[in-house]
Each structure stands twice: as structure tokens, then as C-alpha cells.
N, C-alpha and C positions, 0 to 999 in steps of 0.2 A: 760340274763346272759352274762360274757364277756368271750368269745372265750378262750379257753385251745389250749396248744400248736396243731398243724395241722387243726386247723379253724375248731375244734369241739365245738359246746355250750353245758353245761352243759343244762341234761335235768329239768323239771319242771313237775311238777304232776298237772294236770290240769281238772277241774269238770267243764265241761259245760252241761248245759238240759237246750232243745236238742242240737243235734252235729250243728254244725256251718261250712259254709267257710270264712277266712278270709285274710286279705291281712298281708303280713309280711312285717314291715318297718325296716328299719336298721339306727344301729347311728353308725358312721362310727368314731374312735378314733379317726384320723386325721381331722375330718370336726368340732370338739370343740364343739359338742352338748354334752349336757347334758344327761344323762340316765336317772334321775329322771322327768325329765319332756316330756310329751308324743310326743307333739309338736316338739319335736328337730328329731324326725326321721322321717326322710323324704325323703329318699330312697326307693326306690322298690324294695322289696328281693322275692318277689314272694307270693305265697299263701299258706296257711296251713290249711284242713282239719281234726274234729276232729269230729269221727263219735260214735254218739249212738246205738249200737246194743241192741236191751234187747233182744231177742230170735234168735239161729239161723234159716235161712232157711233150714226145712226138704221137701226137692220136689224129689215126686215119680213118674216117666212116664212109660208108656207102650209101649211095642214095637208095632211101627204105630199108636199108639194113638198119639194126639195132646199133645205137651209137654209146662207147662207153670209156670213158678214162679212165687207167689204172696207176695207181702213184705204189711205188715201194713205201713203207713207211720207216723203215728201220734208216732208211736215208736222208729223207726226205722230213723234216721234222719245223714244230711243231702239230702239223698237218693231222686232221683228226676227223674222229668220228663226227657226224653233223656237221662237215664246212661244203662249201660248194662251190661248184667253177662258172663263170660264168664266158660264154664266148664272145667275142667282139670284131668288127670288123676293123681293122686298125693296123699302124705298125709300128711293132715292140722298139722300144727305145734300148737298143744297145750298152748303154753305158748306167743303166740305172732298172732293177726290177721294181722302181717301188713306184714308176711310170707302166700304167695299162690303161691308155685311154683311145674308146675311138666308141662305135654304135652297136650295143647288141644286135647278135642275127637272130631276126625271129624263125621261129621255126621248130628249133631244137628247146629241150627241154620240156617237162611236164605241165608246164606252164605256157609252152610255145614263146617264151619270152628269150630264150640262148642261158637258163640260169639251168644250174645241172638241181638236180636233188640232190638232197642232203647225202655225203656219202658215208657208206655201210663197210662191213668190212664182206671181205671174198670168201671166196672157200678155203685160203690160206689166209690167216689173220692178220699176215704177216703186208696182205694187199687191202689197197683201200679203193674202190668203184665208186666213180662218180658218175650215174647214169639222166641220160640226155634223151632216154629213146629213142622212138622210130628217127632214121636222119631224116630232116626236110630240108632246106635251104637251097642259095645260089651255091654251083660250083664254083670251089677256090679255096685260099689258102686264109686262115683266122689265128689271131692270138687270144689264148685262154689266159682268165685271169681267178684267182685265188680269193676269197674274204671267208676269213676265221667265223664262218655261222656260229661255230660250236661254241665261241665264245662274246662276239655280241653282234649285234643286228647287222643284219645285209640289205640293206632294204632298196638301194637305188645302183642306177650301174656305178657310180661312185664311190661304193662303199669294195668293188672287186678292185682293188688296186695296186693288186700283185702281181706282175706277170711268171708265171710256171712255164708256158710253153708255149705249142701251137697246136692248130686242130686243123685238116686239112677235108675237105668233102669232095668226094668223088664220083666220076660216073659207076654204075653199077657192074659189078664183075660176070656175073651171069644174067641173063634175061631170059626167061621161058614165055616164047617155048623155040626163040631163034639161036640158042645155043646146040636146038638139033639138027639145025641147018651144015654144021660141019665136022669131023669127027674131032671125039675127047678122048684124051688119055683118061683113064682112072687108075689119082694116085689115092685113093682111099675114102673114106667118110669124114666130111670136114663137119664143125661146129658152123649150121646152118643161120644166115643170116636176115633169111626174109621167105616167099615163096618161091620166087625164083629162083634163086641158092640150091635151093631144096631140091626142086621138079629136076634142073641139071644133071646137081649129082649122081639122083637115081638115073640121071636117061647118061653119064657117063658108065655106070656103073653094068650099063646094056638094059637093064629093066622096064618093062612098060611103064612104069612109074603115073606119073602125069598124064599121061596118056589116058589113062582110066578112071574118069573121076569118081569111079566106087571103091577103088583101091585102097589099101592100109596106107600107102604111101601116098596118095595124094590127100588123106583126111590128116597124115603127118603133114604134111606142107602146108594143108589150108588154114593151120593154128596160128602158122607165122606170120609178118605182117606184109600184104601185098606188095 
């Protein structure tokens, strides 16, 4: 489109599947290229990202459990290896994702800053893990926001200004060792999320577990994070 008064372009409504990065080239009035023809632009105006969401991220952590975001990638595009989320305290503008503004939660992340690590791919390639660690924070409800690492610098909360979804921190689901306080059904062996979690399970599962701190089972729980 050509530039409106104050070097704004009129916008364009654009369908790409999936989202794409791409380079932006510019035909400069003065340089006598053509617009209709693709060739004539040949300046570097930088890049433009156009991102696919189909579902947002709903991520629920518990307090001291391991906190982690899983994004589908096959849907979810151009989302990639090395980007990363960061959490905020704020609330999502409805009518716009490319509004995500409000105060990182400290706490979470490797950096205790609310920025996830770069994320890796899972066990299925097909999933991408954005991990935040141990949870720490206030209880409540946060929107997570997106910045393309993989492709250039994240450096300020300014720079996340995507929103993907939300991240919700909760009180803890089990506590050890007042979860022996009343009886448990055991529906099986879950993916343990902290010590507690752990000591539970096995005193669900009727085992002295915890109970004995020379035990297999409680040298398995003492690995996890308190």
C-alpha cells in the first residue's frame, strides 16, 4: 500500500496457513521502481510475522510443582524452537492479540523474572515445552505472552507482545503429610509433581512410603522439589 500522510500504510487483511516470518521489502518513490512488479523492491524494511493461533494456551501450575506450557505446533505456527513466554500480571485485550501488557510475575522462570526458557521440543516433536520451573508466585489468574527468541531479541517485557493465552497458579493438590489425615482413593500412579505429590500417592496407594525416611520411596520423593 502507499504510505498515508505520517509514514503510515494502509492496513491489508491477510490469510496465511500456517503463520509465516517474512522479510519486508520496500519500493522507495524516489528510487523509480515499480509497485506492480515484485522485483523492483529491493530494500530492507525488516520482517513481519503473521501468527496462527487456533486455541489459546490454558496452563494451570501448582504451587512447588513444576510449572510447564505445552503449545501443539502443527497448529499453532510460526512458534518455534528457542521462543519463549513470558507471564504477566495484566488483562488480555479481547479484541486484539498483539496487545499483552501489564508487570511480570516474579517468581517463575529460571531467571525468577515470569520469562519461560527457551522452549525445546517434548517427547513428541510434534509438542513444544516452554518451562518456568519450580511454581512460585501470588495466587491467581495471569496472561502469558509470546516473543519470537528464535528469531530476534526478547530482551525487555516489551519485547513479549503477543498474547497466547493464560496461566492460572494454584493452591497445592496434595500436602504431606496432612493428606493422611483422611482416606484416599487410589486411582493409580500419577506424574509426580513436587514432594508432596509423591509422599501422597504412595500413602494412597496404602504404603508406608513417607513414612520412612530410609525408604526407596521416600529417597524417590526427596529428588523432587519441596
Amino acid at each position: 500500500e502507499t504510505a498515508r500522510p505520517g509514514d503510515v500504510f494502509d492496513p491489508l487483511k491477510v490469510t496465511v496457513k500456517p503463520g509465516i516470518t517474512a522479510r519486508l521489502c520496500w519500493c522507495g518513490k524516489y528510487d523509480n521502481c515499480n509497485p506492480d512488479v515484485p522485483a523492483d523492491f529491493q530494500r530492507d524494511a525488516g520482517a513481519i510475522t503473521i501468527v496462527r493461533l487456533e486455541a489459546e494456551l490454558k496452563v494451570t501450575c501448582m504451587i512447588k510443582g513444576l510449572c510447564r506450557a505445552l503449545v501443539t505446533l502443527a497448529t499453532n505456527a510460526p512458534i518455534g524452537v528457542g521462543d519463549q513466554l513470558m507471564v504477566k500480571s495484566g488483562t488480555a485485550n479481547l479484541k486484539s492479540r498483539l496487545e499483552c501488557q501489564g508487570t511480570p510475575l516474579p517468581g517463575l522462570g529460571p531467571k525468577f523474572d515470569g520469562r519461560s526458557g527457551r522452549m525445546k521440543l517434548g517427547s513428541d516433536p510434534n509438542i513444544g515445552v516452554f518451562d518456568f520451573g519450580e511454581t512460585k508466585g501470588d495466587l491467581g489468574g495471569y496472561i502469558l505472552c509470546w516473543c519470537q527468541a528464535s528469531f530476534r531479541p526478547c530482551l525487555s517485557p516489551t519485547d513479549f507482545g503477543f498474547h497466547v493465552g493464560s496461566l492460572t497458579i494454584t493452591s497445592p493438590q496434595f500436602v504431606w503429610p496432612a493428606c493422611t489425615d483422611k482416606e484416599q482413593t487410589f486411582a493409580g500412579w500419577r506424574v509426580w509433581e513436587n514432594f508432596d505429590d509423591c509422599c501422597c500417592n504412595y500413602a494412597a496407594a496404602g504404603a508406608v512410603g513417607c513414612l520412612n525416611e530410609k525408604s526407596v520411596a521416600f529417597a524417590k520423593c526427596s529428588v523432587l522439589p519441596a
